[in-house]
N, CA, C and O of each residue as an XYZ file, in Angstrom:
568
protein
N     -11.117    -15.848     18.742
C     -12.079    -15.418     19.735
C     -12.712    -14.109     19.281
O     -12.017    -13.186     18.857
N     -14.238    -14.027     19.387
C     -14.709    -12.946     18.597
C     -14.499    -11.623     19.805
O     -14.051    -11.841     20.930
N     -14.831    -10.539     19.415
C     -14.119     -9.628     20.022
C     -15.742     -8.945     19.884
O     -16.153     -8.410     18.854
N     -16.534     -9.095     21.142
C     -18.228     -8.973     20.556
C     -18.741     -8.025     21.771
O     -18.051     -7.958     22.789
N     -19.674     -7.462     21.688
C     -20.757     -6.795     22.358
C     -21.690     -6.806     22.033
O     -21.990     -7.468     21.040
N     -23.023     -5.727     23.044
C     -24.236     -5.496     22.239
C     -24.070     -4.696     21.242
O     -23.707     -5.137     20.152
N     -24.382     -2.969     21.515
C     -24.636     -2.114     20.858
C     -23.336     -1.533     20.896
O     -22.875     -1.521     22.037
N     -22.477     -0.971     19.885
C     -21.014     -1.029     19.690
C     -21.520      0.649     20.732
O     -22.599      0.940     21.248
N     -20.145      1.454     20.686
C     -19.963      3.115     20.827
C     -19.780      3.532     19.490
O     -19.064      2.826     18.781
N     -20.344      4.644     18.971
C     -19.923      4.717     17.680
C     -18.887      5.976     17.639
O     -18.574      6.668     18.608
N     -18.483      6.099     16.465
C     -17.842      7.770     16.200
C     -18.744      8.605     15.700
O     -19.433      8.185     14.771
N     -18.864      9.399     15.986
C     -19.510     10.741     15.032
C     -18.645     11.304     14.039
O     -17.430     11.256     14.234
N     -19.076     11.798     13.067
C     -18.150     12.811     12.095
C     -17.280     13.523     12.691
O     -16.064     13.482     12.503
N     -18.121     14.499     13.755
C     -17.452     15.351     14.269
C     -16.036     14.613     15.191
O     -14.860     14.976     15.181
N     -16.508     13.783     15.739
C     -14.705     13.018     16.612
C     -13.929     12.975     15.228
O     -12.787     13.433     15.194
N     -14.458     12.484     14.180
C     -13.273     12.208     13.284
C     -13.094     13.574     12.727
O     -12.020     13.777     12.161
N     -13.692     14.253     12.768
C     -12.710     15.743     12.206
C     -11.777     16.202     13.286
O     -10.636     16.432     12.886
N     -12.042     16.422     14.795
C     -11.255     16.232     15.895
C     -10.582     15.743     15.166
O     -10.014     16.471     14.352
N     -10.346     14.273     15.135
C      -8.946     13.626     15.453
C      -8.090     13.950     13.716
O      -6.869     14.030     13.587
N      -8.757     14.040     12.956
C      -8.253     14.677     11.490
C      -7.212     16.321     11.930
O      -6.039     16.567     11.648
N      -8.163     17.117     12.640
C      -7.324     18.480     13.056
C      -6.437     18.308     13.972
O      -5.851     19.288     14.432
N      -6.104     16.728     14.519
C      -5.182     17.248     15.525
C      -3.815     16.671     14.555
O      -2.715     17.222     14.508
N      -4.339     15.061     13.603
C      -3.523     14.809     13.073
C      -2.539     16.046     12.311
O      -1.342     16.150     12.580
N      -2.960     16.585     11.726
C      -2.831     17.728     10.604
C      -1.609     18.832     11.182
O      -0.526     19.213     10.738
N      -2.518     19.151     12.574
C      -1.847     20.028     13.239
C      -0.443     19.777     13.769
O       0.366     20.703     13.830
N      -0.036     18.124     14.284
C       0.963     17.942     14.407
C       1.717     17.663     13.232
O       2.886     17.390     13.506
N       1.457     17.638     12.055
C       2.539     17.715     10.922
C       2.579     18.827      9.840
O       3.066     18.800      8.710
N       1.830     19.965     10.609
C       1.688     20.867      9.999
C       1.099     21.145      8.409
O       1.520     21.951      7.579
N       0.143     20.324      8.322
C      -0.475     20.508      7.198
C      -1.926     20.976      7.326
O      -2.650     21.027      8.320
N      -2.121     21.259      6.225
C      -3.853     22.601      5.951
C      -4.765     21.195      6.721
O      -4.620     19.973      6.695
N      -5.677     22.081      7.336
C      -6.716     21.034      7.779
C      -8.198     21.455      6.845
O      -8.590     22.622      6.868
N      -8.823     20.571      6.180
C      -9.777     21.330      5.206
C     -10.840     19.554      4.764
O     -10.625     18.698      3.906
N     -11.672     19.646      5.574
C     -12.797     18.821      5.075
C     -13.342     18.942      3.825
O     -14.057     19.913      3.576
N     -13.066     17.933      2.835
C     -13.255     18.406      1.361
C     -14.646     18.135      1.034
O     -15.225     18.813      0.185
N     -15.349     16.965      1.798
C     -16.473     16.311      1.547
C     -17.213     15.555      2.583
O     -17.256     14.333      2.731
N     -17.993     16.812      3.518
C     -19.036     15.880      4.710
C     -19.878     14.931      4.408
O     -20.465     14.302      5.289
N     -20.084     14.655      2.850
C     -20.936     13.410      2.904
C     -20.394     12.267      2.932
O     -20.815     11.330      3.611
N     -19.047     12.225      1.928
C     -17.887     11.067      2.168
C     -17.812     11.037      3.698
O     -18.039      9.968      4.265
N     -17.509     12.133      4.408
C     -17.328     11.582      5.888
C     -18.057     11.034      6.769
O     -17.694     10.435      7.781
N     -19.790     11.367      6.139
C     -20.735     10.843      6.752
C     -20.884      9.487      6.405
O     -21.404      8.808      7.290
N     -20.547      8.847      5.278
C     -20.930      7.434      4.761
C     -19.809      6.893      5.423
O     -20.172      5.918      6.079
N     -18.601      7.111      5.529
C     -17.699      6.392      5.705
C     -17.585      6.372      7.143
O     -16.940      5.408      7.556
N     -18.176      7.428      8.325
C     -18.910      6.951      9.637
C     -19.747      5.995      9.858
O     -19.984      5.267     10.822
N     -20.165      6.113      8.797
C     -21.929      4.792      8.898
C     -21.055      3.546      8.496
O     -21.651      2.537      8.873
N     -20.087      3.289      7.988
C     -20.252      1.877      7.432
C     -20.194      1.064      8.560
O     -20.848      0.033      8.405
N     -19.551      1.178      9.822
C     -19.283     -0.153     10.558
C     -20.571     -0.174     10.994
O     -20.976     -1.335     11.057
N     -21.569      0.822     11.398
C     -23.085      0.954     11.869
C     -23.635     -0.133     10.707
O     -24.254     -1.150     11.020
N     -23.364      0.180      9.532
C     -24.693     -0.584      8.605
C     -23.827     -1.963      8.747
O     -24.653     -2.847      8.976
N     -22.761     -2.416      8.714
C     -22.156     -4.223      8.968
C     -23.006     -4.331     10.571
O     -23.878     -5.194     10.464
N     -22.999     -3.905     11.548
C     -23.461     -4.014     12.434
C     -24.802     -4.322     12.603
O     -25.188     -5.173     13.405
N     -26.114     -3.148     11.309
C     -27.053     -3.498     11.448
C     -27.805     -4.332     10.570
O     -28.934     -4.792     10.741
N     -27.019     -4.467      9.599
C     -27.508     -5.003      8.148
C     -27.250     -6.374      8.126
O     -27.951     -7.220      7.569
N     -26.118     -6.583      8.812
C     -25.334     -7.938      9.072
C     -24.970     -8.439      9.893
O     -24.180     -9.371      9.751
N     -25.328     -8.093     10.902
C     -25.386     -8.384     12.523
C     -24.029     -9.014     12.905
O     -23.768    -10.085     13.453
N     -22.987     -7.684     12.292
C     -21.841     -8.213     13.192
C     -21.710     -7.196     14.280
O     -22.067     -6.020     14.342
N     -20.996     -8.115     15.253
C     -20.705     -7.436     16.690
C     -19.560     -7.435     16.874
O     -19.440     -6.639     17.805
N     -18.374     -7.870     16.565
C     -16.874     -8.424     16.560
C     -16.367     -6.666     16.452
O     -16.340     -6.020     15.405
N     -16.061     -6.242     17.589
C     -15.680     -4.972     17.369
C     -13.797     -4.774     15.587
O     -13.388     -3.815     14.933
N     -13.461     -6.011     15.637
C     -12.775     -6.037     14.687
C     -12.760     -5.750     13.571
O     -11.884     -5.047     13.065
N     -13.723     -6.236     12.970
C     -14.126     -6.032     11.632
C     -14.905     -4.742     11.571
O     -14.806     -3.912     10.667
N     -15.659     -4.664     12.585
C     -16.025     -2.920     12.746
C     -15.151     -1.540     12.933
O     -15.325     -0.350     12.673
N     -14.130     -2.331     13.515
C     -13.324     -0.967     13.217
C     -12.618     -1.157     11.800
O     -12.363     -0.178     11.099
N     -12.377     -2.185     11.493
C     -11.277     -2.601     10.145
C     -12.536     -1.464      9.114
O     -12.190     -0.379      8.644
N     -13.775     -1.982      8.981
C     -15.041     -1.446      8.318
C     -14.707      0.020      8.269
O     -14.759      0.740      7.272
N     -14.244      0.466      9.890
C     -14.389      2.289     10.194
C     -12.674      2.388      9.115
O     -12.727      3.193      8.185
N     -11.789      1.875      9.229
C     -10.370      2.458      9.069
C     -10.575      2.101      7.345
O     -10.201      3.179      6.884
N     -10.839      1.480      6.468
C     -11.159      1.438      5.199
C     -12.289      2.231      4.787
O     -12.483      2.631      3.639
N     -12.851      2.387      5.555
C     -14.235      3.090      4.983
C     -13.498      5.169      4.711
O     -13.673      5.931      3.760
N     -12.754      5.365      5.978
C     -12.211      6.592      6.327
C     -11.120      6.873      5.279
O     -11.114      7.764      4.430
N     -10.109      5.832      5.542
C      -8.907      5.996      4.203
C      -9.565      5.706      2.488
O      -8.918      6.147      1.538
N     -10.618      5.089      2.299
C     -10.879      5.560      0.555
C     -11.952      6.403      0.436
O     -12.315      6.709     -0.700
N     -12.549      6.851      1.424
C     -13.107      8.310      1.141
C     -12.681      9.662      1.143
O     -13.409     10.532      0.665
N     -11.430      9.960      1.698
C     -10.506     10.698      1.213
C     -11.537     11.823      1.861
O     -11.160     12.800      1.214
N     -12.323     12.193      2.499
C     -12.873     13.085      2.881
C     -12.345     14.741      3.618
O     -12.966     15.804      3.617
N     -10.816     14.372      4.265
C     -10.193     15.457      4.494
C      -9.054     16.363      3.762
O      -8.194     15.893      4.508
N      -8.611     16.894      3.277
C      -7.471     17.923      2.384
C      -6.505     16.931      2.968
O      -5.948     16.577      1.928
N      -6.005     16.333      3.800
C      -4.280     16.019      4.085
C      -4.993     14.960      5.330
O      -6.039     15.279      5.896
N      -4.189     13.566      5.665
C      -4.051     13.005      7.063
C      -5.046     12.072      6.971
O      -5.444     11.677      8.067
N      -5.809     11.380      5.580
C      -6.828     10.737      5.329
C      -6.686      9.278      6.051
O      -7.483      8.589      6.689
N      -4.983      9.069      5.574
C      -5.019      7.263      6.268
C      -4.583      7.463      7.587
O      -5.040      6.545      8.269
N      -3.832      8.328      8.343
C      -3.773      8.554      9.686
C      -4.905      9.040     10.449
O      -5.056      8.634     11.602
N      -5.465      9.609     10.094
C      -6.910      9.589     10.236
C      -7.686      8.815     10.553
O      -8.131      8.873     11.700
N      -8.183      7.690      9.542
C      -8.690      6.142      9.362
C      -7.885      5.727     10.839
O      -8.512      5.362     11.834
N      -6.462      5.846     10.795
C      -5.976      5.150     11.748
C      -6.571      5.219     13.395
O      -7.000      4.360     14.165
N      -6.349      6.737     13.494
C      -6.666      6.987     14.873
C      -7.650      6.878     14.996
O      -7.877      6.527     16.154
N      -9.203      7.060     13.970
C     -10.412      6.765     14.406
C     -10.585      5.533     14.642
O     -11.377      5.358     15.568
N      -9.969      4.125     13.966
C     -10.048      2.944     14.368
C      -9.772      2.771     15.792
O     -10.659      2.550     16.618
N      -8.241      2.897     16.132
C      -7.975      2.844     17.574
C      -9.074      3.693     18.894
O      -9.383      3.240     19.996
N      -9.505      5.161     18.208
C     -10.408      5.331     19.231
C     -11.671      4.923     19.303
O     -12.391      5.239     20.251
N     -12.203      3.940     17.995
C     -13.062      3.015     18.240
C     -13.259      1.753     19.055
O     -14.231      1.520     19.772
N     -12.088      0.879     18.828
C     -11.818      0.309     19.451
C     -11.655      0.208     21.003
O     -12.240     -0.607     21.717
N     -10.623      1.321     21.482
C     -10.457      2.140     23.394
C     -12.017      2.338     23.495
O     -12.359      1.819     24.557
N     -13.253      2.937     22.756
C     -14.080      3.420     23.428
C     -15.211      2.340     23.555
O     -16.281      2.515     24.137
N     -14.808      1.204     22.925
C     -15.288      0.142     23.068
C     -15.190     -1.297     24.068
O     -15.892     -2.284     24.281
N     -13.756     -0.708     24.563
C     -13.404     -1.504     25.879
C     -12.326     -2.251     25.572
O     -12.251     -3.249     26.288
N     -11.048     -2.094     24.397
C     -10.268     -2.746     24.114
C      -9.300     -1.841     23.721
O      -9.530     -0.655     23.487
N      -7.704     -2.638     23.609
C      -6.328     -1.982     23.506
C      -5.520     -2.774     22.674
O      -5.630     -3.999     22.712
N      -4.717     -2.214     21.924
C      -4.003     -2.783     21.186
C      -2.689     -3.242     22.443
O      -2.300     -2.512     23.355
N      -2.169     -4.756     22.107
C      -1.149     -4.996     23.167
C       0.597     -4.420     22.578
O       0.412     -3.357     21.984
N       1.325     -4.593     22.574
C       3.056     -4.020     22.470
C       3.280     -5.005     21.499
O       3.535     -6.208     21.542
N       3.100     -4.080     20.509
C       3.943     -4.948     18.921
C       5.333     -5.579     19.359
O       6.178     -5.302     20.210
N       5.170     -6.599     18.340
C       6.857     -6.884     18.535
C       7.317     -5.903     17.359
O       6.643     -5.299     16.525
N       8.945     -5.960     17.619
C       9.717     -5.391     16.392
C       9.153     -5.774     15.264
O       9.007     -6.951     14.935
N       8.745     -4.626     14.499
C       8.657     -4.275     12.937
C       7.039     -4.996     12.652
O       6.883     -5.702     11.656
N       6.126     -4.793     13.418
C       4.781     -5.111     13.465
C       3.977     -3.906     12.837
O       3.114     -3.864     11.960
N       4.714     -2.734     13.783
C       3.903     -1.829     13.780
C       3.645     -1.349     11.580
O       2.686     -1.111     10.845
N       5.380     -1.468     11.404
C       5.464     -1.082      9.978
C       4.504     -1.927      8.866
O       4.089     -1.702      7.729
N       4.412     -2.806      9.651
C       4.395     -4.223      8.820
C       2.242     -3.901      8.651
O       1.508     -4.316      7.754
N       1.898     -3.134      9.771
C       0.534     -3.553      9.667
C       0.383     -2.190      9.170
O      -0.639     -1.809      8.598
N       1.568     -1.338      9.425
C       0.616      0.816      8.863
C       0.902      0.119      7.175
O       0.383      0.826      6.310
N       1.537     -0.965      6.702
C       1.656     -1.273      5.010
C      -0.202     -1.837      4.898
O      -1.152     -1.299      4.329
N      -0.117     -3.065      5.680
C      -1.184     -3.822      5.349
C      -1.916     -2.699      5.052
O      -2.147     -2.267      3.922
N      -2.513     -1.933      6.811
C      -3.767     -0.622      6.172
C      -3.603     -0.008      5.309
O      -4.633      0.341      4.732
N      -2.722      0.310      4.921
C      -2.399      0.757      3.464
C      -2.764      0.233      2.207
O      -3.415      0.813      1.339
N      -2.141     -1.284      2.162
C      -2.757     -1.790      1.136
C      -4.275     -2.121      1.054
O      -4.863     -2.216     -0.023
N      -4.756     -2.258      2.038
C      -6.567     -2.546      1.991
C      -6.918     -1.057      1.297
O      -7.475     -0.976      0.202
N      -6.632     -0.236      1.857
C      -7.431      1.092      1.603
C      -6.906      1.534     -0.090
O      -7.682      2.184     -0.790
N      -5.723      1.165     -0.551
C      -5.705      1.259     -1.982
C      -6.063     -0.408     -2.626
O      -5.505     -1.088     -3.487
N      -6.877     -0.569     -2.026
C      -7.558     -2.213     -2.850
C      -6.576     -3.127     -3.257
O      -6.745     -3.886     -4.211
N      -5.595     -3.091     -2.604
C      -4.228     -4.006     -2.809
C      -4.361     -4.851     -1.639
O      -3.321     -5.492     -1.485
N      -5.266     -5.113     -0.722
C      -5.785     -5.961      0.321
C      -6.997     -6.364      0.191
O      -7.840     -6.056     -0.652
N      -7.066     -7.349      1.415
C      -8.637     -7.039      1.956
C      -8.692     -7.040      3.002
O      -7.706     -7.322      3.684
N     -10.208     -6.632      3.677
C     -10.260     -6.225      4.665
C     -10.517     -7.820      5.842
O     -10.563     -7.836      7.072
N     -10.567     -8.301      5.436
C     -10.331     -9.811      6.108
C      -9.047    -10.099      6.562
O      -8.838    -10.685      7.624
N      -8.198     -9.719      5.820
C      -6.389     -9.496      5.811
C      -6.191     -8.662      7.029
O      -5.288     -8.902      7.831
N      -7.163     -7.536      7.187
C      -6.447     -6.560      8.238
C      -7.157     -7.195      9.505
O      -6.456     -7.203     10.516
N      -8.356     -7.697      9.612
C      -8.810     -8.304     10.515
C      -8.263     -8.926     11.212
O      -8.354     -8.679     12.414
N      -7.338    -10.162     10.677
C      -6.388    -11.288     11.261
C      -5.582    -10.809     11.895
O      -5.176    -11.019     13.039
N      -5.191     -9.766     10.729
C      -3.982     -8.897     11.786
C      -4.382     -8.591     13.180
O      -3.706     -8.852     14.176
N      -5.498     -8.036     13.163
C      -5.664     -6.936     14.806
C      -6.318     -8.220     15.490
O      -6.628     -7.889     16.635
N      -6.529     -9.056     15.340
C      -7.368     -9.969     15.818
C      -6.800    -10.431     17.318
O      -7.441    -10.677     18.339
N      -5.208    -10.462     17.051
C      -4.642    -11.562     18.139
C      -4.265     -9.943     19.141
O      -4.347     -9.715     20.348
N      -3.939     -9.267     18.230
C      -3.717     -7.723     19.064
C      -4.177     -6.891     19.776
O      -3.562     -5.973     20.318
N      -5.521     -7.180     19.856
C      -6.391     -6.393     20.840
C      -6.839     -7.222     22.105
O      -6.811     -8.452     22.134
N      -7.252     -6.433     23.135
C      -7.193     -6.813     24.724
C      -8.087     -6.085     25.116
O      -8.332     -4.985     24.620
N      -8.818     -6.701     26.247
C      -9.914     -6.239     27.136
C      -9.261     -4.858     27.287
O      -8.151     -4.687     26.783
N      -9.759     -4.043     27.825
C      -8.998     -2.776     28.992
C      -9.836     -3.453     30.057
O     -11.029     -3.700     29.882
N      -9.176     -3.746     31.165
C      -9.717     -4.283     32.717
C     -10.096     -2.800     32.868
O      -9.663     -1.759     32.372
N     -11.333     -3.182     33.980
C     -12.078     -2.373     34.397
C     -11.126     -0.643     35.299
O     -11.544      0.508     35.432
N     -10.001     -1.197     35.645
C      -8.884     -0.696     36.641
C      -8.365      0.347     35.510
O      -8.189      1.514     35.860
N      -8.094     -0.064     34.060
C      -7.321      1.081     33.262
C      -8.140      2.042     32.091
O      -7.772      2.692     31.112
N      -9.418      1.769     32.730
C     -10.577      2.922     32.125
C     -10.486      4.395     33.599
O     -11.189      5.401     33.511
């Protein structure tokens, strides 16, 4: 079931440096943007699948945002946790939730994103994954 809208919500750079400084901050490492243009391209990519290729499947648009974020390496420290949380707050600000992994899901999929983002995947691979995992948010838990 495609996971679709009109016009997605997007991220800005700036949310993903937010969510880069908070990552950082809770594990105590330097927070230091190495490269705003990497961060700017790797914001745009789910925009250009969206406009170039007229997908709407918020899935592959965030999979697009969380690969695009983890091999641009754009921050000093927290690059694939990073990728991570900007996916998920793509996703929430889009009207959807990840549902309650079963045991050893969670490990099983922080590998997969892993392997996509060092080209030991693909991003079709991570798709399937989140595919069955994400859920409306009813109108009641916005």
């Amino acid at each position: 079931m495609p996971i679709d809208q009109a016009e997605p919500r997007w991220l800005t750079a700036g949310e993903v440096i937010a969510i880069n400084e908070a990552v950082v901050e809770f594990s105590g490492e330097t927070f230091l943007v190495r490269d705003h243009a990497l961060l700017e391209g790797a914001v745009s990519r789910p925009q250009q699948l969206f406009i170039y290729e007229g997908v709407t499947d918020i899935v592959p648009l965030a999979v697009r945002l969380i690969v695009g974020l983890g091999q641009a390496r754009a921050f000093e420290q927290g690059n694939k946790r990073t990728a991570w949380y900007a996916g998920e707050a793509f996703w929430e600000l889009n009207g959807y939730t990840m549902g309650a992994p079963s045991v050893g899901y969670d490990y099983r999929l922080a590998r997969l994103v892993e392997a996509v983002i060092i080209y030991e995947a693909d991003e079709v691979e991570l798709s399937l994954a989140l595919i069955d995992a994400l859920y409306p948010i009813s109108s009641g838990d916005r």
